[in-house]
N, C-alpha and C positions, 0 to 999 in steps of 0.2 A: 610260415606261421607257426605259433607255437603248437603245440600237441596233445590231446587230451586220448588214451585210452578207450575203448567202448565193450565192452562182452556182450554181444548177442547169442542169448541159447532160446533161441525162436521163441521170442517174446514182440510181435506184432512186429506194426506198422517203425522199425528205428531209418527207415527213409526220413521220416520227416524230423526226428534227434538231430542225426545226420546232418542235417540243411540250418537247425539252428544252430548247432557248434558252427558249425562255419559263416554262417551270419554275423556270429558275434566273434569272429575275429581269428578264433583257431580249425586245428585241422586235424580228423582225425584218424587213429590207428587203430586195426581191429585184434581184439584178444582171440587168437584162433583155437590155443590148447593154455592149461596151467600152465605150460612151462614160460608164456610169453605174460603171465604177469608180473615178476618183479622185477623186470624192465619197464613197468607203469609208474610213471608219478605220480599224475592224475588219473581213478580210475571213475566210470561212470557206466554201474549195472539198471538195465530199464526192465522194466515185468510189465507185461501185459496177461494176466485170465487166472489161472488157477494158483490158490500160495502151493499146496503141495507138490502140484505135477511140476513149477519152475523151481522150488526147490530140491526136486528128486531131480529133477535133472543137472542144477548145479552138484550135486553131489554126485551125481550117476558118471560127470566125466571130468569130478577131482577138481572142482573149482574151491572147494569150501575153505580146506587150510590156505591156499594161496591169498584168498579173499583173506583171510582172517589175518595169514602174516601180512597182509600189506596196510589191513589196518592198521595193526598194533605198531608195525614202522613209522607210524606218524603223517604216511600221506595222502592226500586227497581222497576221497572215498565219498560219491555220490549215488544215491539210490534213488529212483524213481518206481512212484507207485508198489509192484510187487518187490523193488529193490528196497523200497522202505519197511515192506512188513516184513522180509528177509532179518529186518535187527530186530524182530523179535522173538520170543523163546517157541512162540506158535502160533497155530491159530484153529479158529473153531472150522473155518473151510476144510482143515483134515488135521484132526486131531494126531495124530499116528508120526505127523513129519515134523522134524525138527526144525527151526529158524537157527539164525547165530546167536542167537540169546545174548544180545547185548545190552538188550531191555527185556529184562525178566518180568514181563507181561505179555497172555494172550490178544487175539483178535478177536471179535465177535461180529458178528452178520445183526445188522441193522433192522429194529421191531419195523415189520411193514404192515400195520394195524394202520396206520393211519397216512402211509406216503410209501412210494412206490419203491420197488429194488428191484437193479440196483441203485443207487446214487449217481444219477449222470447230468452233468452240466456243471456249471460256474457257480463256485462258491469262493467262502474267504479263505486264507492261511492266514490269521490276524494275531500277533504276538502282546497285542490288549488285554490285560485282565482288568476287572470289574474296579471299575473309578478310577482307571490308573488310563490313561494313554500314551503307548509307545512313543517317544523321541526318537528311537534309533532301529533302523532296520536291520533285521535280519536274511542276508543274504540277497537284498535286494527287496523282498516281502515290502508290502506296503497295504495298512489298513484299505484303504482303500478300493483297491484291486480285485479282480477276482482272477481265479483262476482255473482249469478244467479239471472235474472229477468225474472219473468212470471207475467204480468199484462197489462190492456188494456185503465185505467187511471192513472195517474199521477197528484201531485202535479208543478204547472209551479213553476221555480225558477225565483225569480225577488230579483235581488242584494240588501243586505243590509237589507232586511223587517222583515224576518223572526233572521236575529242577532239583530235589534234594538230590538226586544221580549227577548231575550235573548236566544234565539237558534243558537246552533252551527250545521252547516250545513254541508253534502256531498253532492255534486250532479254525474247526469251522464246526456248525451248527447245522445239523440236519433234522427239521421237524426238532423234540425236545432232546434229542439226543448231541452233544459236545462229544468231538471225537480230533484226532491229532493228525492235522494238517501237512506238516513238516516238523522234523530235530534238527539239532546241530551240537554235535557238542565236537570240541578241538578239531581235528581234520575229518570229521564226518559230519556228512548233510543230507538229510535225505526228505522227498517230499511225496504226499500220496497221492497229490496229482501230476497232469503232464506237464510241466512248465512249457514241453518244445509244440504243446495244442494251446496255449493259453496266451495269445500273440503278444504283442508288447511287451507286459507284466510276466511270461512267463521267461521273455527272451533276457529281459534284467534280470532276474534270478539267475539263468547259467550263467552270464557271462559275470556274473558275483563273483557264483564259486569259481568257475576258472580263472580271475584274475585274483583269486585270495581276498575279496573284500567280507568277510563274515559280517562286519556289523559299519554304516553310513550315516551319519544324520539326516533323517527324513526331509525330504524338501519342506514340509510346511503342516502341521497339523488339519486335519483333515473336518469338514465340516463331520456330522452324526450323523448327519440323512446318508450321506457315503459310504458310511462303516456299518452300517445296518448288516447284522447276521442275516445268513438264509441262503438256499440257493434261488438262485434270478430266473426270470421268466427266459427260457430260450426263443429265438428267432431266428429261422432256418432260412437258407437262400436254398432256392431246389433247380438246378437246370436242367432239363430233359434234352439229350444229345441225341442227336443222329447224323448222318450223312444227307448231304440235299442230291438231287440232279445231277450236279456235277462234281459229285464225289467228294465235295471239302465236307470236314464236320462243324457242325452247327449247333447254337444255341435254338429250340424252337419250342411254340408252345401252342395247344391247341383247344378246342372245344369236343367234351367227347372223346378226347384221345385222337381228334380227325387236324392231322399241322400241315392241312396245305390249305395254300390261298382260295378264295373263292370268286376274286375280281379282278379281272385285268393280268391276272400270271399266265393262264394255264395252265392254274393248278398247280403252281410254284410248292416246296416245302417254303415255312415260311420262316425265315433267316432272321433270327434278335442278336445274334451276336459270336463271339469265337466265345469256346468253351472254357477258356486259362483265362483272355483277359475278364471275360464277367465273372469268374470267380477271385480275383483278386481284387476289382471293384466294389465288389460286398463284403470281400472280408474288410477293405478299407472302411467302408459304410460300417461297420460294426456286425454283419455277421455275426453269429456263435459257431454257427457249423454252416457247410457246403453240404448239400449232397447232388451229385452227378446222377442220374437213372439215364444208363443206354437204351434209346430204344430203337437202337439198328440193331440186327442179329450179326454183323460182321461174317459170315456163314465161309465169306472165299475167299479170307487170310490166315496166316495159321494163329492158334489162340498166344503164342509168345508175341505175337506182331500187332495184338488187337491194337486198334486206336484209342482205345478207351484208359490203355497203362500209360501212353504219353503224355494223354491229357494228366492225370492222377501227380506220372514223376515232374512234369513241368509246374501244375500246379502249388504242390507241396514247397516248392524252391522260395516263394514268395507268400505263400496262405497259411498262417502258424494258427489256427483253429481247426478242429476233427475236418478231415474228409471222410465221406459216404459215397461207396457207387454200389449201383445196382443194375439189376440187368446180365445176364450170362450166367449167374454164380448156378450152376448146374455141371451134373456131370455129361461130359459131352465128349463128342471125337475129334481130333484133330483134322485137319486135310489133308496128312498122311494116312490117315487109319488110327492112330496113336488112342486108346481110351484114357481121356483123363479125367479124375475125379473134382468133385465140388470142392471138395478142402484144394486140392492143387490148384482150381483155378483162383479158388482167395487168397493162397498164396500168393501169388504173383500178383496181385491187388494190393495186399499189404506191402510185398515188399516195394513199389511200385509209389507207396505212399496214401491209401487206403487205411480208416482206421477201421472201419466197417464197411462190411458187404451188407446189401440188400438183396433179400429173397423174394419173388411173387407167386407165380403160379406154378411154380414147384412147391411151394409150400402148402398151396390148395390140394392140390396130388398126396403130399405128405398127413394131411390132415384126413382125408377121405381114409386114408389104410389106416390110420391110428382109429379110426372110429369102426371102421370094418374089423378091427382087431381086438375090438374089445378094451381098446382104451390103452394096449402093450405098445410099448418105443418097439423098436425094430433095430436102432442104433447105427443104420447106414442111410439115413437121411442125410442132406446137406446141412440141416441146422446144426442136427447131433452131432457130426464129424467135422464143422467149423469151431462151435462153441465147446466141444469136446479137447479141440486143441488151444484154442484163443481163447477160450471164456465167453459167457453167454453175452457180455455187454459188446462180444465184434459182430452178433447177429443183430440183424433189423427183419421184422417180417413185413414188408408192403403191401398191404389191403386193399382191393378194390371192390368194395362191397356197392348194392346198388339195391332201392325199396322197392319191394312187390309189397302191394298192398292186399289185406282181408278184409272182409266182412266180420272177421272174429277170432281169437285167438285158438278156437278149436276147427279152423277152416284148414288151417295147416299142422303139421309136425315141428316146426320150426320154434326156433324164438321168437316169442313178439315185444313190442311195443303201441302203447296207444300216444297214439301222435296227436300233436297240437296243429299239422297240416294234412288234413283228409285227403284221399285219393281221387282221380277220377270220377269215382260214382259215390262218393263221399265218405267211403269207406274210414273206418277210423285206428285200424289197426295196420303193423305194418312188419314185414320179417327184412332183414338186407342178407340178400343173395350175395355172396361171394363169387366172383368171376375170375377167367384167368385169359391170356392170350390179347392184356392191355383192353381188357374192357369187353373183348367182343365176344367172349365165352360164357355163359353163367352157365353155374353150377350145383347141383343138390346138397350146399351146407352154406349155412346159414355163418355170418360172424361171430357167434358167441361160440360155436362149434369150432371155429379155425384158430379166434387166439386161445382160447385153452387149451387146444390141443399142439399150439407152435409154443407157447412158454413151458407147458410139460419137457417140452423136446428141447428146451433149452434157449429161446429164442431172450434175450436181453430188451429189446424194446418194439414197440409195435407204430411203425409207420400207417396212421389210418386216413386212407384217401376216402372221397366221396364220390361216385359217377355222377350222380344226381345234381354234385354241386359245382364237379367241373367245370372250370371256364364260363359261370355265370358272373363271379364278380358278388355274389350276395351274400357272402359271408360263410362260415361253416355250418357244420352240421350240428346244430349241440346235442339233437338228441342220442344221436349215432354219438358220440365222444361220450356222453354220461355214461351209456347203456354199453358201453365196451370197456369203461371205469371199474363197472362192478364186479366185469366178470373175472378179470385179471389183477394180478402185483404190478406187473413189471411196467414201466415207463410208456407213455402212448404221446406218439407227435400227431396235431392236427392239420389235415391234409385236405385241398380241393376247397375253392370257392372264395377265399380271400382277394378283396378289391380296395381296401383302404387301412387306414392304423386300426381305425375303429372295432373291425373286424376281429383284429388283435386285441383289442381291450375286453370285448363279447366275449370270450372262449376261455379264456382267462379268468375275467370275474365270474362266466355260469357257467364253465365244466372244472372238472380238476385235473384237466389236463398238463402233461410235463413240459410242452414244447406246441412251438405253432409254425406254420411253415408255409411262405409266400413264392411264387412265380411271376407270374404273369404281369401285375400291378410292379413288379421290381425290371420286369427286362424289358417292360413299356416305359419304364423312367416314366408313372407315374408320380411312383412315391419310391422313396429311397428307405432303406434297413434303418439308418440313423431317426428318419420323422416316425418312422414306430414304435421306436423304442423312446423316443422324444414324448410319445403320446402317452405309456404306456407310465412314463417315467410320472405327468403331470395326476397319471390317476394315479400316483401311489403304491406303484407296483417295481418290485424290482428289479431293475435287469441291469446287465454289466455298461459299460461306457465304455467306447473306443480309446488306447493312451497311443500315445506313442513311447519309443525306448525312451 
């Protein structure tokens, strides 16, 4: 197979790069020092978290000129995400480090007055300007399409600037801000999302540039309900893993957190499926993201052996949108004795094909010392010293909050709300207890206390379960998702109690919620990922479609 170059300088999850270059037909080599790039043809740098730290580090071990003479030779040269703000002169994320200033304009961090940061999910790269609609793709791009964005700056588009350079632009549209999606000019292309997370649509773009086709006649002009700016409503497939009885791993899912049967097994774990093929079943169903939660401790294999990096590398082979696991990311011992820390075990997550770790009741732990401290980081937390290295958009913090109800808002210390479903004794106020140890622990802090205190520390998005609505089937929580809206920026998925599309319409139209996230109702083969985004689609709401290559 042909050959395409790669530079990893510990820039996330390039497991799953990896798995699309060789999808679409080549194979590839790794750049291990400068001296092995101008033996590249084709090169292709990815970034994953901070523009400064991955540019100090291209420069820290003498990538810069090599990178720069291989542009200037004329050949191939692809950047993704942080590889695409790399072509510019800098950025606001750290004023002090240099870009290749290829495009002599900065980056800017996106107003979060009115929509969350950072920027994560499906949007466009649309080379449409205003009355005009493209004929001819670039790079495979197609109006239509979306594709995966995780990032918390942006290049602003300003009409006209960057084609009088000679660059041919895509943009996408976040809230009222236009920002620049992908470039291309002569042997350089670079795009600011993942094309290798953006399935189909993303899988046509690389094998674009790898086979030289920079510009296609589009299959067919596309209707306007399809090119609609904006990022799309996500819809998340969640499978909670473990081990059953006899030791196979399992898809399973429970009431309460409690997954064993209660008729006729003996108590069986209750078995919906293997954990690789239902995640490449929803990704076919249209998925946006997987996330995996282990909730076997694995306690007596060693942590290189865990079952949980199998399922991730087998997965990733065939599933091109984000993976999520969660579950272990703690610092822990080996069963040798071996200490190893929370960044190392995400490591071997990412590289494994992970594009984020989830945190739980570590992060309850982490939140109690941040508040016993007066509100000071500590800075060897697991969020801080993941998103320290990754950037905050590889953290997820998982919530398991659950309602004690009052008499009054001055009955407790807590946050409240007054609820529109009164308690037991009719009570009309209510605080959510934060728990840990998968439900069965609660806790003296309350939810408004934990995500401010995990998005201080870095934390990219906030995964909020409900116990309350666990495995009822009755839909979410909205009061709990508004009142967790206010306190925080960053991105919130809604979690616990989905049993129909409808569900998904609810939370949507009455929280402003980022993302919605089904189990149960999906590995019952009630309802399928496609009939809610079908539903989702009839209210007028956006969300991406399934293509193939």
């Amino acid at each position: 197979m042909p050959t395409v170059h790669l530079l990893d300088y510990v820039a996330g999850n390039v497991r799953s790069l990896v798995n699309a270059i060789e999808k679409v037909g080549y194979t590839v080599d790794w750049v291990k020092s400068p001296a092995d790039v101008p033996a590249a043809e084709k090169l292709i740098i990815p970034g994953v978290g901070h523009f400064g730290h991955c540019l100090s580090q291209l420069a820290k071990a003498g990538y810069i000129e090599p990178i720069r003479a291989h542009i200037e030779a004329g050949k191939p040269f692809m950047g993704i995400c942080v590889g695409l703000q790399a072509l510019f002169e800098g950025s606001e994320e750290d004023p002090d480090v240099s870009g290749l200033a290829l495009i002599p304009e900065r980056l800017q961090k996106f107003d979060d007055k009115d929509k969350s940061v950072p920027h994560i999910g499906w949007n466009s790269a649309n080379t449409s300007r205003r009355g005009h609609v493209a004929q001819e793709s670039l790079y495979g791009l197609r109006p239509s399409s979306k594709y995966y964005y995780v990032h918390s700056y942006a290049a602003p588009y300003r009409e006209g600037e960057l084609e009088k350079a000679g660059w041919a632009v895509a943009t996408a549209t976040y809230g009222d801000e236009e920002f620049v999606g992908a470039v291309a000019r002569g042997n350089v292309f670079a795009t600011q999302f993942h094309p290798e997370k953006s399935g189909a649509a993303g899988l046509r773009v690389i094998k674009a540039f790898l086979d030289g086709t920079q510009s296609q006649k589009l299959p067919q002009i596309p209707p306007v309900s399809a090119t609609k700016e904006g990022l799309t409503r996500r819809v998340i497939a969640c499978l909670d893993v473990r081990t059953n009885d006899q030791g196979d791993l399992v898809v399973t899912k429970g009431d309460q957190y409690d997954v064993r049967e209660k008729d006729g097994t003996g108590g069986a774990v209750r078995n919906l499926g293997k954990p690789v093929d239902m995640a490449k079943k929803y990704y076919e169903q249209g998925a946006d993201e997987i996330t995996f939660l282990n909730i076997t401790s694995f306690r007596n294999c060693p942590v290189a052996d865990t079952p949980m990096l199998e399922v991730l590398r087998r997965s990733s082979e065939t599933v091109f949108v984000p993976l999520t696991i969660g579950g272990g990311i703690r610092d822990t011992v080996d069963t040798d004795g071996t200490k190893i820390s929370a960044l190392d075990v995400a490591i071997m997550y990412f590289k494994s094909g992970a594009d984020k770790v989830s945190i739980g009741s570590d992060a309850v732990t982490a939140a109690e010392e941040y508040h016993a401290n007066d509100k000071r980081l500590s800075g060897a937390t697991a969020i801080e010293t993941i998103s320290g290295a990754y950037g905050n958009q590889a953290v997820v913090v998982s919530v398991d909050p659950r309602r004690v109800y009052v008499s009054a808002p001055d009955a407790t210390q807590h946050h409240t709300i007054k609820t529109a479903f009164p308690g037991p004794k009719g009570e009309e106020y209510c605080w959510y207890q934060c728990t840990i140890k998968g439900g069965r622990e609660g806790r003296d802090v309350d939810v408004w206390q934990l995500v401010i205190a995990v998005e201080a520390m870095g934390a990219g998005e906030i995964l909020l379960n409900c116990i309350d609505k666990d495995g009822t089937n009755s839909g979410f929580d909205l009061e709990l998702i508004n009142d967790v809206k206010k306190a925080i920026k960053i991105p919130v998925i809604a979690s616990s109690g989905a049993g129909n599309p409808g569900h998904f319409g609810e939370v949507f139209e009455r929280t402003r919620t980022d993302a919605a996230l089904g189990a149960g109702m999906f590995h019952r083969a009630e309802y399928e990922v496609k009939q809610v985004k079908e539903y989702l689609q009839e209210r007028g709401l956006l969300v991406r479609q399934f293509e193939d290559i």
